[in-house]
C-alpha positions as CSV (number, residue, x, y, z in Angstrom):
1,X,0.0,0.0,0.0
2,X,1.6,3.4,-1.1
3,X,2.3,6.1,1.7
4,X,-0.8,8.8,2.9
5,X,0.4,11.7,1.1
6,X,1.7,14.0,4.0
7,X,2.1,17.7,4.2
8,X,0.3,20.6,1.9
9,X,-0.1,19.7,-1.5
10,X,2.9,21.6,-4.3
11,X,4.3,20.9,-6.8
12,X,8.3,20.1,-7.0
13,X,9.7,19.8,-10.8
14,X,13.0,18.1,-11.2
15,X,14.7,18.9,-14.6
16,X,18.1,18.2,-16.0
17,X,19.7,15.9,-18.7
18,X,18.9,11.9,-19.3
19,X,21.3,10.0,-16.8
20,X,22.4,12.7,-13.8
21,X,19.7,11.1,-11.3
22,X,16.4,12.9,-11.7
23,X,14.7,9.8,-11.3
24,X,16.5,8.1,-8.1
25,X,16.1,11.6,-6.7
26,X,11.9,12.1,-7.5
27,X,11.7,8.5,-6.0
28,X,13.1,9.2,-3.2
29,X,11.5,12.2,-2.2
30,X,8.1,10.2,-3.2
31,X,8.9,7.7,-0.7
32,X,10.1,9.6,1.9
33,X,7.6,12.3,1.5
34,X,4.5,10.7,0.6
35,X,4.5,12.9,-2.2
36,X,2.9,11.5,-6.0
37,X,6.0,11.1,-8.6
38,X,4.9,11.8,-12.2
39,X,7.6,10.2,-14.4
40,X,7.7,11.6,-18.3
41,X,9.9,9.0,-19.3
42,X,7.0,6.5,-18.2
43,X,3.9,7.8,-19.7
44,X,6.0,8.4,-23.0
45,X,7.3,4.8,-22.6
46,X,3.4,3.4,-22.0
47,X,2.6,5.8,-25.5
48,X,5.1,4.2,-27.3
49,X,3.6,0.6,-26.6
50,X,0.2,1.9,-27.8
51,X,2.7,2.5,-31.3
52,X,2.3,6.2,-30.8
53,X,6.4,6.8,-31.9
54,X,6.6,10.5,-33.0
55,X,6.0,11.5,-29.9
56,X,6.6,15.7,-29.4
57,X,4.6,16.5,-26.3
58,X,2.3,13.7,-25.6
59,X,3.8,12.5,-22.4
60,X,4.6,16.2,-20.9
61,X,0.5,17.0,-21.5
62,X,-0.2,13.7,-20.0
63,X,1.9,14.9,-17.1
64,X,0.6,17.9,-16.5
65,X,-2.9,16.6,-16.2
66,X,-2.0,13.2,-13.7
67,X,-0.7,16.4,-11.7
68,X,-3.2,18.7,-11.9
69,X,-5.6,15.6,-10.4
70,X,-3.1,14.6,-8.0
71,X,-3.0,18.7,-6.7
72,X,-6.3,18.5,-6.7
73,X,-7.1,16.0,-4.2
74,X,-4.4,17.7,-1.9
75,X,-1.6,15.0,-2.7
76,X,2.4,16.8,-2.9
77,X,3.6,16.0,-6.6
78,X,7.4,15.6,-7.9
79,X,7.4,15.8,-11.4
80,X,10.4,14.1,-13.1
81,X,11.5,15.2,-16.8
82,X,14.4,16.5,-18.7
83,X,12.1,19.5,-19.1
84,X,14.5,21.3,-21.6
85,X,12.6,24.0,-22.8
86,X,10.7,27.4,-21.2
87,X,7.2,26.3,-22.9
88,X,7.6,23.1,-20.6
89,X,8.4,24.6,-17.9
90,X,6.0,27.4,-17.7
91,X,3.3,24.6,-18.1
92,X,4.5,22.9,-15.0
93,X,4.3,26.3,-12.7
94,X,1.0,26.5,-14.7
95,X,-0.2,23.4,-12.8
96,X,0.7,24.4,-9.9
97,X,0.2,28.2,-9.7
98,X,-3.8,27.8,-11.5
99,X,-4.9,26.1,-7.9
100,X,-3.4,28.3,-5.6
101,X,-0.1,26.2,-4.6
102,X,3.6,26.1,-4.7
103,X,6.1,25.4,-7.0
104,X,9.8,24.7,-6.7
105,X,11.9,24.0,-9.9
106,X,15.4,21.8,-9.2
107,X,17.8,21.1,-11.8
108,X,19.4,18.3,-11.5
109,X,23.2,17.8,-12.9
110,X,26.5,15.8,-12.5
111,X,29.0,18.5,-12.8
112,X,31.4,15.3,-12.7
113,X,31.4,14.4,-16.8
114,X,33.0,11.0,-16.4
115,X,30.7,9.8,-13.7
116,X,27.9,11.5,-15.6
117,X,28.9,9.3,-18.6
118,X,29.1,6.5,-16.3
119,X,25.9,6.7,-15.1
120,X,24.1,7.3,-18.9
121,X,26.4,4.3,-20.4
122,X,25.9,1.9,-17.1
123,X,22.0,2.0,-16.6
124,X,19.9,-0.6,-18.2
125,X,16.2,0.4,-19.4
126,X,13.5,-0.2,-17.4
127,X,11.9,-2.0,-19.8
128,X,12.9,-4.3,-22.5
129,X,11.8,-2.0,-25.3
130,X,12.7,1.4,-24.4
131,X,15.8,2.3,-26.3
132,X,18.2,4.9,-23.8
133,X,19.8,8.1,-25.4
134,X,23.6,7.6,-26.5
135,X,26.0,9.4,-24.1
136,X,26.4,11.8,-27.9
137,X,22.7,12.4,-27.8
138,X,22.7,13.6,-24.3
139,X,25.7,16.2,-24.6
140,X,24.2,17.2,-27.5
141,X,20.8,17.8,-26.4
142,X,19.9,21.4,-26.8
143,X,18.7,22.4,-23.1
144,X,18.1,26.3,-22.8
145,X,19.2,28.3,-19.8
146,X,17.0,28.3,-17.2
147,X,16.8,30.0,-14.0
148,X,15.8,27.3,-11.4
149,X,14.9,27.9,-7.6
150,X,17.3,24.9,-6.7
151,X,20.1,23.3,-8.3
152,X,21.2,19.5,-6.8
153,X,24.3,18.3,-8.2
154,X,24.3,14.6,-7.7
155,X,28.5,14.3,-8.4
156,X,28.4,16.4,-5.1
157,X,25.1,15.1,-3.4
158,X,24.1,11.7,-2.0
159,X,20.2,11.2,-2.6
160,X,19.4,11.4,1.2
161,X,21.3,15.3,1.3
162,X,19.5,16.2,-2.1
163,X,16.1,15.5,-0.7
164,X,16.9,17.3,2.0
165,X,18.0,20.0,-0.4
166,X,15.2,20.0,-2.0
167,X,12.5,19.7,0.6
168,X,14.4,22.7,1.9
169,X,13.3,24.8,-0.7
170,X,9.7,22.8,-0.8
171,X,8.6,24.3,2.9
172,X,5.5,22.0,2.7
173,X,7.6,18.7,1.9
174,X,9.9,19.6,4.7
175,X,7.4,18.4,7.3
176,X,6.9,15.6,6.2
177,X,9.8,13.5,6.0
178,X,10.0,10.6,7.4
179,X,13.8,10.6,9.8
């Protein structure tokens, strides 16, 4: 059975290239918070086995709406894409900002490029059909500049110390962590 969500519903987005630790990160705050995570990756890997391929913004629409419920019922929601562009972005304090409620941006990165290509080269897929971006495709990835409220750097930061980070910045997470 999944956690009572805890705390006052917001909305936390993580951001930041494939392979720096977005994902271990949103988890963990999930789990420790009680807090709904809302995955990209997954919904555009669930559109892809519907044969949906040319995928654009599908799975960031999709996103924003599981969110927009989850705020709704007063659940805390980490969001967890590479979110690489201001349009995307500005939808996802869109969510939050429409009902009333907080929201932190965090961009995630692994100032550490060796470990960073590690990482992107070592994982496996979390299923057997998704296809992971090249270590080329990630550095190559245009990203624009952004100005986020937090930045975690996980060559520097341990999960544990970038949820606390993080739930530093998210007041209403803070509360509810579990020690």
């Amino acid at each position: 059975m999944a956690p009572e969500p805890r705390g006052t519903a917001g909305l936390v987005v993580l951001g930041g290239r494939p392979g720096v630790g977005k994902t271990t990160i949103a988890r963990e705050v999930a789990r420790r918070t009680g807090a709904v995570h809302v995955r990209v990756d997954t919904i555009e890997e669930c559109l892809r086995s519907l044969r949906l391929d040319d995928l654009t913004v599908e799975g960031y629409v999709i996103g924003y709406a599981v969110a927009a419920d989850q705020l709704l019922v007063g659940s805390p929601v980490v969001a967890d894409s590479v979110n690489p562009v201001a349009v995307t972005r500005q939808a996802w304090r869109d969510v939050a900002v429409t009902r009333g409620l907080p929201c932190v941006e965090v961009e995630v990165i692994c100032s550490d490029l060796d470990e960073h290509r590690r990482r992107a080269q070592d994982r496996a897929p979390e299923a057997p059909d998704v296809v992971l971006p090249t270590w080329e495709q990630i550095v190559t990835r245009e990203i624009e500049p952004w100005a986020p409220d937090v930045v975690v750097d996980t060559a520097l930061l341990e999960p544990a110390a970038a949820v606390a980070k993080i739930c530093a910045h998210a007041r209403w997470l803070e509360g509810a962590l579990d020690d």
